[in-house]
Legacy VTK file of the C-alpha trace (Angstrom):
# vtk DataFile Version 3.0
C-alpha trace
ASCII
DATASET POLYDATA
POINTS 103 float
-32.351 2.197 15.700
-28.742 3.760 16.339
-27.941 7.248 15.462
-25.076 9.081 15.415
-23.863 11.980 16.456
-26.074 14.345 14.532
-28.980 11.886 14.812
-29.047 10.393 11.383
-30.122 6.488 11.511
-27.051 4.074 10.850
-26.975 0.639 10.035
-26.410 -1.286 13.537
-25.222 -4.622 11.992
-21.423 -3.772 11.718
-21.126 -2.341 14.777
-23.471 -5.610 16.365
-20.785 -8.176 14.064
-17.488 -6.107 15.988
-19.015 -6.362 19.227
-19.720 -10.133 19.087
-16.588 -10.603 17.811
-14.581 -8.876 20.492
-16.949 -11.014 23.140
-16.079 -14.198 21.107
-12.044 -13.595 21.388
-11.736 -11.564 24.891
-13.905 -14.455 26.471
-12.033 -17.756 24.672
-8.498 -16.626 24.897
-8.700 -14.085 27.911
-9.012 -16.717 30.600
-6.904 -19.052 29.205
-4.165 -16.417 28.408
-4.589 -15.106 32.333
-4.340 -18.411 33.538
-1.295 -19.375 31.810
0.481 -16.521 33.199
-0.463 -17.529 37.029
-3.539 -15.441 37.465
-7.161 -17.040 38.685
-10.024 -17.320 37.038
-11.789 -14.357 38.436
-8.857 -12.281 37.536
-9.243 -13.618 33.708
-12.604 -13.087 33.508
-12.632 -9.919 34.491
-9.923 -8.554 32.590
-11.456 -10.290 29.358
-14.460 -8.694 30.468
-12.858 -5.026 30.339
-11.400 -6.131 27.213
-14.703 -6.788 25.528
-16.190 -3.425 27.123
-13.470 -1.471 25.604
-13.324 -3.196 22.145
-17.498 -2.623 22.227
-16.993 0.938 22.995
-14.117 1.580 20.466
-16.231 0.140 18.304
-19.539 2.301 18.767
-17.364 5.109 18.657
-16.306 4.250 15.462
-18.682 2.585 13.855
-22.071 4.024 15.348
-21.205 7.293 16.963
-18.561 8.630 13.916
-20.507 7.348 11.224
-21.821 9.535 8.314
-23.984 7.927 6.224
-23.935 10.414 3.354
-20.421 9.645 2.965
-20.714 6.438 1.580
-20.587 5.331 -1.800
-20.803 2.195 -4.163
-17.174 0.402 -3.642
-16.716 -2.285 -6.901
-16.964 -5.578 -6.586
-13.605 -5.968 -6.853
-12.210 -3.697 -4.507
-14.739 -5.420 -2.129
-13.732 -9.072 -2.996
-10.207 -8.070 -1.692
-10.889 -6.105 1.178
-13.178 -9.580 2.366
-10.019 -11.510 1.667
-7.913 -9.299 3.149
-9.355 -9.661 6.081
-10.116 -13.144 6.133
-6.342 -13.526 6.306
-5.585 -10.746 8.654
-8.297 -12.471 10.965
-6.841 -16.288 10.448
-3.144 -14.928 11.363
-4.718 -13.104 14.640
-6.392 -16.729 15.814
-2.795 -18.736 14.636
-1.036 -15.969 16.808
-3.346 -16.481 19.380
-3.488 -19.777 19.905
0.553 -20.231 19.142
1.643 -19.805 22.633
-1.266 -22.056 24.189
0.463 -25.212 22.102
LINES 1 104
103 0 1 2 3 4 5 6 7 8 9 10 11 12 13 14 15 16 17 18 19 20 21 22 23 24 25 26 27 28 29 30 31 32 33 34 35 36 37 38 39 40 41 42 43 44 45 46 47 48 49 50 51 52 53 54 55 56 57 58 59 60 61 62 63 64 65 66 67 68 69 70 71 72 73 74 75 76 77 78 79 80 81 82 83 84 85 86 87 88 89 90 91 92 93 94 95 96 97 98 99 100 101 102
C-alpha cells in the first residue's frame, strides 16, 4: 500500500496508470525520435529511459507523495464525463504530434 507524506493510505492505481503510460510513450517514440536525429540506439534508449524515470517520479510526487485523501470529494457525473473527454483529446493530439514528424 502507498502512503503519503503523513502516512495516510492512497489509492496506487493512478499513479500505477501515469507510470505505464510514461513507459509506453518514452520507450515507442524515444528511440525512434533519437534515431532520427543521428543518435544510436543506446543513446535512445537511455535517454527514453531517463525520460520514463523522471515522468514516474513527477508522478509519485504528485500523485502518491502530495496526495490528501481527505480532500477529495464527489465530482458530478458531468463534470467527470468532460474531464474523460477532455483528455481523451488532449491525449489523441499528443500521439498525432508525435508521430507527425516520423511521416
Amino acid at each position: 500500500m502507498f502512503r503519503n507524506r503523513d502516512g495516510t493510505p492512497v489509492d496506487p492505481v493512478p499513479f500505477l496508470v501515469v507510470a505505464a503510460l510514461a513507459f509506453l510513450v518514452a520507450f515507442s517514440f524515444g528511440p525512434v525520435y533519437a534515431g532520427a536525429v543521428g543518435l544510436s540506439l543506446p543513446v535512445g534508449l537511455a535517454l527514453s529511459a531517463g525520460l520514463f524515470v523522471a515522468a514516474t517520479v513527477g508522478a509519485y510526487v504528485r500523485l502518491v507523495w502530495n496526495a490528501r485523501p481527505a480532500l477529495r470529494a464527489e465530482i458530478p457525473p458531468e463534470t467527470r464525463l468532460a474531464r474523460l473527454v477532455y483528455g481523451a483529446l488532449c491525449l489523441a493530439l499528443v500521439m498525432l504530434l508525435l508521430a507527425l514528424p516520423l511521416l
